[in-house]
C-alpha positions as CSV (number, residue, x, y, z in Angstrom):
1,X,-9.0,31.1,-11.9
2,X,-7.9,33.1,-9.1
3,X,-11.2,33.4,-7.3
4,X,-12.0,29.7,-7.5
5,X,-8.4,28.8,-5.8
6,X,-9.2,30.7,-2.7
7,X,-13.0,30.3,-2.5
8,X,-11.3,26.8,-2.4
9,X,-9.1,27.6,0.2
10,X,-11.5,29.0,2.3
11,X,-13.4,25.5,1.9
12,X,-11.0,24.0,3.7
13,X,-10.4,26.3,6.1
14,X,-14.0,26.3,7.5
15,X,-14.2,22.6,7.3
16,X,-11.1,22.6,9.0
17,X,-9.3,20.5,6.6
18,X,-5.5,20.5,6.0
19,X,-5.6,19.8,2.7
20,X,-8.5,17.9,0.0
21,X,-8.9,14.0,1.1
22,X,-10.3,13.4,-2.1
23,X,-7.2,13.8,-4.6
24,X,-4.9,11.9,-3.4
25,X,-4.4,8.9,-5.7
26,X,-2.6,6.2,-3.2
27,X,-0.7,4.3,-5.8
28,X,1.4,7.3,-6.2
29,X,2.1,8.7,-2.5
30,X,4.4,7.2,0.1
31,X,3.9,5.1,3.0
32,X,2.9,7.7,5.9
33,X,0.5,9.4,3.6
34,X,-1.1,5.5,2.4
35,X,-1.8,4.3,6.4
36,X,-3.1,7.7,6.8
37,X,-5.8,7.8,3.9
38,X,-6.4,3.8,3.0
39,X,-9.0,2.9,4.7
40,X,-8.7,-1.5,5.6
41,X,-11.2,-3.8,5.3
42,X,-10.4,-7.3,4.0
43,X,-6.9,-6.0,4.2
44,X,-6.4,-5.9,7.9
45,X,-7.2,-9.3,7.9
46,X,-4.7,-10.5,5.7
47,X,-2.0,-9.0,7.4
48,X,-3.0,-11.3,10.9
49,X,-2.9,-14.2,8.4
50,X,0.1,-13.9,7.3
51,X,1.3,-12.5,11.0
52,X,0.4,-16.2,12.4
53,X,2.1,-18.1,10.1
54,X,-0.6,-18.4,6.8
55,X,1.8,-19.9,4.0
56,X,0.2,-18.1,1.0
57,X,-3.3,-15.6,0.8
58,X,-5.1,-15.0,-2.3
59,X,-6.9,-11.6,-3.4
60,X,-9.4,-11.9,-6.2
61,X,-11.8,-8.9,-7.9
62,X,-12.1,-7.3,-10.7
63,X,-10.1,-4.2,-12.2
64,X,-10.6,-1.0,-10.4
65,X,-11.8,-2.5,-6.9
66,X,-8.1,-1.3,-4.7
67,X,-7.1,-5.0,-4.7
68,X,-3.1,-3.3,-5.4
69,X,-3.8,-1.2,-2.4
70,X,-4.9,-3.6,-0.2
71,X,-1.6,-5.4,-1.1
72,X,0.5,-2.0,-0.4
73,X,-1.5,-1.5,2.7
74,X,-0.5,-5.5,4.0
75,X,2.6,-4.9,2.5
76,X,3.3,-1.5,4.8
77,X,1.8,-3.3,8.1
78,X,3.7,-6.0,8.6
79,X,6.5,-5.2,11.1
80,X,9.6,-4.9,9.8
81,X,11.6,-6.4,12.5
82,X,9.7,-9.7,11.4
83,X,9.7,-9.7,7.6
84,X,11.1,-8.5,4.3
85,X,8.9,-7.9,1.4
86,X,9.0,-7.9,-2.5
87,X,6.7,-6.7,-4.1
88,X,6.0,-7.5,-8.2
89,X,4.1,-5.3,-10.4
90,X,3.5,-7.9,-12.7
91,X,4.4,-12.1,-12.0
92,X,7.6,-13.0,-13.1
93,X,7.5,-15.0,-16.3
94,X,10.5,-16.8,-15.5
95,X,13.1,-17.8,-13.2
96,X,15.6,-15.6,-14.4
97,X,12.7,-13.0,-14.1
98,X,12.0,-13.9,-10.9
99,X,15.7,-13.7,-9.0
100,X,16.5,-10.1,-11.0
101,X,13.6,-9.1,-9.1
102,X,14.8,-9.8,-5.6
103,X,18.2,-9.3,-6.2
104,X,19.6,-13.4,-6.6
105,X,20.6,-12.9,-10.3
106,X,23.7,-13.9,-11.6
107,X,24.3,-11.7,-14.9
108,X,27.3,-9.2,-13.4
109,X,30.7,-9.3,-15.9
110,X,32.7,-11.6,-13.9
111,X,29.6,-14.6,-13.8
112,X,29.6,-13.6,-17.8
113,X,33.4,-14.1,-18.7
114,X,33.8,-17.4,-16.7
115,X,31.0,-18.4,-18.9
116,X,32.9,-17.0,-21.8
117,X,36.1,-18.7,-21.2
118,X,34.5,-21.7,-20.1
119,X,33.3,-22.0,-23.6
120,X,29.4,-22.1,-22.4
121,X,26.5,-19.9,-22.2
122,X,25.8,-18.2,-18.9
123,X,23.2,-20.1,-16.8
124,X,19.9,-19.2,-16.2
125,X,18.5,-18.6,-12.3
126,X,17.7,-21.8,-10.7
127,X,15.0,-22.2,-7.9
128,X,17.9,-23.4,-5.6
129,X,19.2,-19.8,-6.2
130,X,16.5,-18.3,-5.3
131,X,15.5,-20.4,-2.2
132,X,19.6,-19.4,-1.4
133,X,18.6,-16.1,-1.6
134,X,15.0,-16.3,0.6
135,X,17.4,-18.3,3.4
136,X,19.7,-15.2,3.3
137,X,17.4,-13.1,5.4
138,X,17.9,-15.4,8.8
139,X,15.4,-14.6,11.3
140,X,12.9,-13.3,9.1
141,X,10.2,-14.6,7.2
142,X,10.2,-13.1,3.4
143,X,7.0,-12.2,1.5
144,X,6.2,-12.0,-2.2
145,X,3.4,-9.7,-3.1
146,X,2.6,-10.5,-6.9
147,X,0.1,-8.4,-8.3
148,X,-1.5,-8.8,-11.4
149,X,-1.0,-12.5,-11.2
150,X,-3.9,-13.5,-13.9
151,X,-1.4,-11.9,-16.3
152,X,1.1,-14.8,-16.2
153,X,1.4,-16.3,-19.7
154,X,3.6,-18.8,-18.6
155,X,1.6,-21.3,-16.4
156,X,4.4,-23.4,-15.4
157,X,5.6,-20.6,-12.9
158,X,2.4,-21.5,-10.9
159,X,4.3,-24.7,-9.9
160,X,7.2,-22.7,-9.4
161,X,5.6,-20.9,-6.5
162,X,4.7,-24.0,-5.0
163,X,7.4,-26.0,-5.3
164,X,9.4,-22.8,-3.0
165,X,6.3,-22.9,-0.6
166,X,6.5,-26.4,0.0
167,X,10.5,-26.0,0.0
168,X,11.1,-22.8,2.6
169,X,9.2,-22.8,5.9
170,X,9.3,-19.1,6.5
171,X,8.7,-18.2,2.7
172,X,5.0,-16.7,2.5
173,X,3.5,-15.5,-0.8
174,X,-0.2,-13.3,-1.7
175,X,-1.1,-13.7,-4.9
176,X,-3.4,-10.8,-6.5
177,X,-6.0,-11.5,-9.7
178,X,-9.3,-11.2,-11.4
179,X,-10.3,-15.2,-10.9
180,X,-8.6,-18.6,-9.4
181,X,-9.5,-20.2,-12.8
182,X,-5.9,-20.4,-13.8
183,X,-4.1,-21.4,-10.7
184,X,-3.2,-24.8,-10.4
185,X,-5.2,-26.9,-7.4
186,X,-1.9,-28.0,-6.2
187,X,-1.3,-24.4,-5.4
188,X,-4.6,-23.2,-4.1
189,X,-4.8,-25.9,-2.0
190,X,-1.5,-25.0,0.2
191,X,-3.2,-21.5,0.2
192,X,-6.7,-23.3,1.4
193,X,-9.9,-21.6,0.8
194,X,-10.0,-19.8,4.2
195,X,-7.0,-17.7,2.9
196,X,-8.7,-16.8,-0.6
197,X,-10.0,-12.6,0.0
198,X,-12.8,-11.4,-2.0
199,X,-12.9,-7.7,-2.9
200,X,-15.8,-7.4,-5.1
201,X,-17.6,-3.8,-5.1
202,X,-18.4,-1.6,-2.6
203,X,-21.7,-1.2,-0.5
204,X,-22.8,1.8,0.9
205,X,-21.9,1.7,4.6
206,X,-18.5,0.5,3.3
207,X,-17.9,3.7,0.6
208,X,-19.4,5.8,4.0
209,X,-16.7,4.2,6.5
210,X,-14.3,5.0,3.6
211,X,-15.2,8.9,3.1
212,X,-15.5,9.1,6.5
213,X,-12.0,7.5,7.4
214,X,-10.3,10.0,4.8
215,X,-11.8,13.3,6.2
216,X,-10.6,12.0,9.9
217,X,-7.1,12.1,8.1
218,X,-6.8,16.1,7.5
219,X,-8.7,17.1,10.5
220,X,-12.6,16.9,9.6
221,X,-15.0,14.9,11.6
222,X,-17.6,12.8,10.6
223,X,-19.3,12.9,6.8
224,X,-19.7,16.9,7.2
225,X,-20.0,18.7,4.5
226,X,-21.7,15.9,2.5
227,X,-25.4,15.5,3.6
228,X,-27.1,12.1,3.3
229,X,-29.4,12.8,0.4
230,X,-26.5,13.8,-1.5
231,X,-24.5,10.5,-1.1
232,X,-27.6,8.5,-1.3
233,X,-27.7,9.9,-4.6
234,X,-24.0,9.2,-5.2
235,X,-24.1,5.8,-4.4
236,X,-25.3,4.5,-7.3
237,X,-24.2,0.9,-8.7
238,X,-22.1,2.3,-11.0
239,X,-20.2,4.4,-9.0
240,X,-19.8,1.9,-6.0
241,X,-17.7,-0.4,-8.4
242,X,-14.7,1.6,-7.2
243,X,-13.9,5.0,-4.8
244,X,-12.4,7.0,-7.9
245,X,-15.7,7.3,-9.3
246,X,-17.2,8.2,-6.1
247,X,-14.6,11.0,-5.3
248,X,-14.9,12.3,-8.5
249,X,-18.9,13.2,-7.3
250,X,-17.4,14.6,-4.2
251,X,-14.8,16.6,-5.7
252,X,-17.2,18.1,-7.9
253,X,-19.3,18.8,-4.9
254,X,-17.0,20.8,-3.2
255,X,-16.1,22.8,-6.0
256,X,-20.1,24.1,-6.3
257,X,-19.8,24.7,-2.8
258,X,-16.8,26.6,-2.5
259,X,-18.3,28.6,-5.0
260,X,-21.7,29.0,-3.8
261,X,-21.9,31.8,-1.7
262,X,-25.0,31.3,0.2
263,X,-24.3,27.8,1.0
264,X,-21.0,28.7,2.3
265,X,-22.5,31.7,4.2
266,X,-24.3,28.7,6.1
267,X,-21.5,26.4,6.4
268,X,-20.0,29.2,8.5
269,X,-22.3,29.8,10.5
270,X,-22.5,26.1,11.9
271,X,-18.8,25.8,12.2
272,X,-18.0,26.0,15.9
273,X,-14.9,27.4,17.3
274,X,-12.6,24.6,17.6
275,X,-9.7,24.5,21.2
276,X,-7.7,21.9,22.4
277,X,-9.3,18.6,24.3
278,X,-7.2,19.9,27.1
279,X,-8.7,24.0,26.9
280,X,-12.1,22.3,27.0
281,X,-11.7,20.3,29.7
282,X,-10.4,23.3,31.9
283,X,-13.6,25.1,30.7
284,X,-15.8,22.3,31.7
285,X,-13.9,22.4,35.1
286,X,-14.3,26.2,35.8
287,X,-17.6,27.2,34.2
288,X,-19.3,23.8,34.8
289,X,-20.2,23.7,30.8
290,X,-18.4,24.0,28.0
291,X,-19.6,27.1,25.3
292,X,-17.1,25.6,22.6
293,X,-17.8,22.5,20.9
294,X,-14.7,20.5,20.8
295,X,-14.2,18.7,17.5
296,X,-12.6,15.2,18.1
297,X,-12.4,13.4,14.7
298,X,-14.5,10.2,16.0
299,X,-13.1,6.4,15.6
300,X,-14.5,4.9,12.4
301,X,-16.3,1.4,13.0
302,X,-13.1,-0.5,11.5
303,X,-11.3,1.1,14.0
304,X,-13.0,0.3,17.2
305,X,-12.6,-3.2,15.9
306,X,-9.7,-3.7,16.0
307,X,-9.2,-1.4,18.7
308,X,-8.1,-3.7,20.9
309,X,-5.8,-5.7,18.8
310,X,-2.5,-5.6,19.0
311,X,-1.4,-5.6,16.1
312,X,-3.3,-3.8,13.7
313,X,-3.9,-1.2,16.1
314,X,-0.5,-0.7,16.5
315,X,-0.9,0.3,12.8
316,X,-3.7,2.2,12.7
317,X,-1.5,4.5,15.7
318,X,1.3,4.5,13.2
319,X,-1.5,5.6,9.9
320,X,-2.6,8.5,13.0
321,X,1.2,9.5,13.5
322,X,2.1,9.7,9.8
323,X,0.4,13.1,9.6
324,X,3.4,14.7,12.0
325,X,6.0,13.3,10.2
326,X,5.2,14.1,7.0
327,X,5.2,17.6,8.3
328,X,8.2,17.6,9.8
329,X,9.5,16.0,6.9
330,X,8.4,18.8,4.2
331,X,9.5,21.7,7.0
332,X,13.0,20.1,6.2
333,X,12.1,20.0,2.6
334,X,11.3,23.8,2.8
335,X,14.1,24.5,4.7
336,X,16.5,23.3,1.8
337,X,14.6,25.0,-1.1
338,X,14.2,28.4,0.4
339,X,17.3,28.5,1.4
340,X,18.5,27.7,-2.7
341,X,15.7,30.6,-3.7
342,X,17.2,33.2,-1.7
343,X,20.5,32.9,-2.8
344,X,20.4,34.6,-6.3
345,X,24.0,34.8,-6.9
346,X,24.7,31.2,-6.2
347,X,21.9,30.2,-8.4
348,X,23.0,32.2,-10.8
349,X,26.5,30.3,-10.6
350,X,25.0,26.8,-10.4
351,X,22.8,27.4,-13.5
352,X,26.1,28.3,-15.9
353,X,27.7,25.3,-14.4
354,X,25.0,23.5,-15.3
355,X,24.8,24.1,-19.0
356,X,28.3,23.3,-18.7
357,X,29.1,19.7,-20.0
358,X,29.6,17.3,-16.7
359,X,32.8,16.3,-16.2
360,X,34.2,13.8,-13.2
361,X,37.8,13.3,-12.8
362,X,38.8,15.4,-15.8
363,X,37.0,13.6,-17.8
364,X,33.9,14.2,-20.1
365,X,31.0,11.9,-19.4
366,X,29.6,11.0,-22.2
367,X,27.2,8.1,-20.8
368,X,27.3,5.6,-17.7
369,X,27.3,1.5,-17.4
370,X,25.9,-0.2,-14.3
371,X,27.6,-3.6,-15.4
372,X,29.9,-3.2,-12.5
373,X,27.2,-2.8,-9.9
374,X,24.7,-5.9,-10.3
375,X,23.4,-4.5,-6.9
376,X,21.3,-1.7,-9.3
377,X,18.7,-3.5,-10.0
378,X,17.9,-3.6,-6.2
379,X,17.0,0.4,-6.2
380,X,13.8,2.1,-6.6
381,X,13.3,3.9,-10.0
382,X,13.5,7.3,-8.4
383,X,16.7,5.9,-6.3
384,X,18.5,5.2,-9.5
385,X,17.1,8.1,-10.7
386,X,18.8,10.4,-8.5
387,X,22.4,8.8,-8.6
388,X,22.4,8.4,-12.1
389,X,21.9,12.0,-11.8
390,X,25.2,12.7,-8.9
391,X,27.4,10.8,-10.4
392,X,28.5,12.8,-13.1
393,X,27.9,15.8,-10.9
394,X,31.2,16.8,-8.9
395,X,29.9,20.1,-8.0
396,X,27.5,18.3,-6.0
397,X,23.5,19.0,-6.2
398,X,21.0,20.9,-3.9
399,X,17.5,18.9,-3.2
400,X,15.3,21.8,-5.5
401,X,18.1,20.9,-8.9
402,X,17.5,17.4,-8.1
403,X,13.8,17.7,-7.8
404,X,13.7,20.2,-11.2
405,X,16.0,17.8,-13.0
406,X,13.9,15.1,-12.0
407,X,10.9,15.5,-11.7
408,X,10.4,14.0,-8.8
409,X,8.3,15.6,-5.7
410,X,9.5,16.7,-2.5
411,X,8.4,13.8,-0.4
412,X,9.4,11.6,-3.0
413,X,13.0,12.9,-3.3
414,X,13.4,13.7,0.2
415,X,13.1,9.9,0.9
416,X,14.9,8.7,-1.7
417,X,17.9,10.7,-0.8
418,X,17.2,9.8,2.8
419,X,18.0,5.7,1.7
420,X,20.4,6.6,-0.8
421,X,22.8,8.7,2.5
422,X,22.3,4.9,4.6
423,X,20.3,6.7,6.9
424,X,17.1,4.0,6.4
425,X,17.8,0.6,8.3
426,X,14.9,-1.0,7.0
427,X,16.3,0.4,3.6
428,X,19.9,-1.5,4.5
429,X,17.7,-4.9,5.7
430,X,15.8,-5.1,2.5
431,X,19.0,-5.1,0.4
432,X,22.1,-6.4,1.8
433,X,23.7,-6.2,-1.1
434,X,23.7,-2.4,-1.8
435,X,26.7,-1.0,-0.4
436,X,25.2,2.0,1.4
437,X,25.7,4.5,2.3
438,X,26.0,5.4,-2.0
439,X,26.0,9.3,-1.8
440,X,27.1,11.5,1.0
441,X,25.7,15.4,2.2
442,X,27.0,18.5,2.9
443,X,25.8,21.8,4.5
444,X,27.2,25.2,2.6
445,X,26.1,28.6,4.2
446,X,24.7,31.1,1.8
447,X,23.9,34.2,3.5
448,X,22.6,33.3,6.8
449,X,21.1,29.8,6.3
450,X,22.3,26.6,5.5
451,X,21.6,24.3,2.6
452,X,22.0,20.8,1.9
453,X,24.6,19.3,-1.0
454,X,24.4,16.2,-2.0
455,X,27.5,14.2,-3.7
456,X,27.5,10.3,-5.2
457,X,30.3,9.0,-3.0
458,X,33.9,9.0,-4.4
459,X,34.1,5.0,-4.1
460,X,30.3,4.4,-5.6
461,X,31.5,6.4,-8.6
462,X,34.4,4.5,-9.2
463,X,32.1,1.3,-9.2
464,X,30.5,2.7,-12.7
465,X,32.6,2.7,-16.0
466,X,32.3,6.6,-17.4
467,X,33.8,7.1,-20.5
């Protein structure tokens, strides 16, 4: 097991890659590392649409052909000085479904006792509410991506969506499903037929621009080390019905390779010694030639499209950027959990405190109620998550307990965390309502490095009934 993780290792190294384009499952990463390795095509498209004032787009496919990636990908694009998003997993099946999603419900305790005392039942969301809730965001036009939008058993929510269309001016909507079939013509025809996207499968110079696009992200260059009789074999009809079953046949590729010796041997051999654009130029200047191949991951054909426009070049720059960050990013991350590794008698302290029964102002906490914060429902799963997990803890939590206790990866974590201290504006734009900053950080030496603790602010905690 051994030998085949570093005869993968070396793989990469003499391809030059950072890390394996071919496992990363996009649905599941965050935003730097999906502009970096989703490749547009219909996609960019949609995002000038609904740029230049398109009321509503429509994405139709079947299953398995990245439809919900090409809504994250329009999703991610559009600036954020311009627009707030929502995006829905599945269509609401109802009003009241519909305004807990973007945050205009009315359910909190005191809404529920004037109800009580008013001797009626609590109201259900209206479409005025959540119009008075779009309208809230002045300045900006607000988008609803619904995915899975075939799904909606109740039919009547079609009309729904175009009653608000008709209703807010700088309301837009995209709309993801198998067929149009059961979408009412009142509502396809404020989308119009120039603003219904196909995404049926895959052709071959598409999955190429595709494989191509991802090995450009960790540092490769063209299609190397996959020869053309190989993919020609690879693109079969079956397999060009979605990527996943096309990176599957390169991932299984690569391993034979990595493990093939004499093949390897070769692969070496070819691999020229890679400097800077900069180092080659001063060659070229002194020696008249240059005797070291300079590899420049070329511009795939989507991008020399749109090279020139505006807009989504701006976010292809930003997909080219993300690379840094992330690094950056997971240096920080490293930072905090070596700094928690090499401080074995802390640990050791932290870990009896932990099987220690939680306890917050003398108290034991024997479970927690959100009905005090109706702004909850407005975090991330991994957000709630992690301050469901601070507030009991008054001892305060490094980022590698939080990540064991969790679950949750490092980039994943680290972000969350990052929203939770205020520190995202975009974060505090999208939800108004959510009194940031909810937890707070703070840096204890142990030995000679400092390490990050992070506490659920004293005035979010007393927000939450803990009995």
């Amino acid at each position: 097991m051994e030998k085949v993780f570093e005869a993968k290792q070396e793989l990469m190294s003499v391809l030059g890659w950072s890390e394996n384009p071919f496992v990363k499952d996009l649905r599941l990463e965050n935003k730097e590392d999906f502009l970096k390795f989703y490749c547009p095509f219909e996609s960019a498209s949609m995002v000038k649409k609904l740029a230049f004032d398109t009321k509503a787009c429509i994405l139709l496919g079947p299953k398995g052909v990245g439809k919900t990636s090409a809504l994250h990908y329009v999703m991610y694009s559009l600036p954020k000085e311009e627009f707030v998003t929502f995006f829905f997993k599945q269509p609401p099946e109802s009003l009241d479904e519909f305004a807990a999603e973007i945050g205009a419900a009315k359910h909190g305790i005191v809404h529920k006792i004037r109800s009580m005392f008013a001797g009626k039942k609590p109201k259900g969301a209206t479409r005025s509410q959540i119009a008075e809730r779009v309208r809230y965001f002045d300045n900006h036009k607000v988008v609803f991506f619904i995915d899975e939008a075939h799904l909606l058993k109740n039919t009547d929510m079609y009309m729904e969506f175009k009653y608000l269309l008709d209703e807010l001016p700088d309301l837009r909507m995209v709309l993801c499903a198998l067929g149009k079939d059961s979408f009412p013509d009142s509502l396809l025809h404020i989308v119009g037929e120039g603003n219904v996207f196909y995404r049926n499968k895959f052709v071959a110079k598409e999955m190429r621009e595709i494989i191509a696009h991802r090995i450009a992200a960790v540092g490769g260059s063209g299609l190397v080390p996959f020869d053309s009789e190989f993919l020609d074999k690879t693109f079969t009809e079956q397999n060009l019905l979605t990527p996943r079953y096309v990176f599957d046949e390169l991932n299984n590729y690569l391993a034979d390779l990595a493990l093939d010796d004499k093949r390897m041997d070769k692969l070496r051999a070819k691999r020229p010694k890679v400097i800077s654009v900069t180092d080659a130029k001063k060659a070229e200047n002194t020696t008249g030639t240059s005797q070291t191949q300079t590899i420049i991951p070329e511009m795939t054909a989507l991008e020399k499209q749109y090279e020139h426009d505006s807009l989504v070049a701006g976010i292809i720059e930003e997909s080219k950027n993300a690379r840094q960050a992330k690094q950056n990013e997971k240096n920080i991350v490293d930072a905090d959990k070596n700094a928690q590794q090499e401080d074995t008698e802390e640990g050791s302290e932290t870990e009896a405190s932990d099987s220690a029964e939680p306890k917050a102002n003398g108290h034991s906490l024997n479970f927690l109620t959100t009905m005090h914060a109706e702004w909850w429902v407005q975090l991330s799963p991994s957000q709630q998550q992690i301050l469901s997990l601070l507030l009991p803890s008054t001892a305060g939590l490094t980022l590698a307990q939080i990540m064991a206790k969790t679950k949750l990866s490092q980039n994943t974590a680290f972000n969350a965390l990052y929203q939770l201290r205020g520190d995202d504006k975009a974060e505090i734009a999208r939800k108004p309502e959510v009194p940031f900053p909810l937890i707070s950080v703070k840096k204890q030496v142990v030995g000679k490095k400092k390490r990050n603790i992070y506490f659920a602010n004293e005035k979010i905690r007393n927000i939450f009934t803990m009995n």
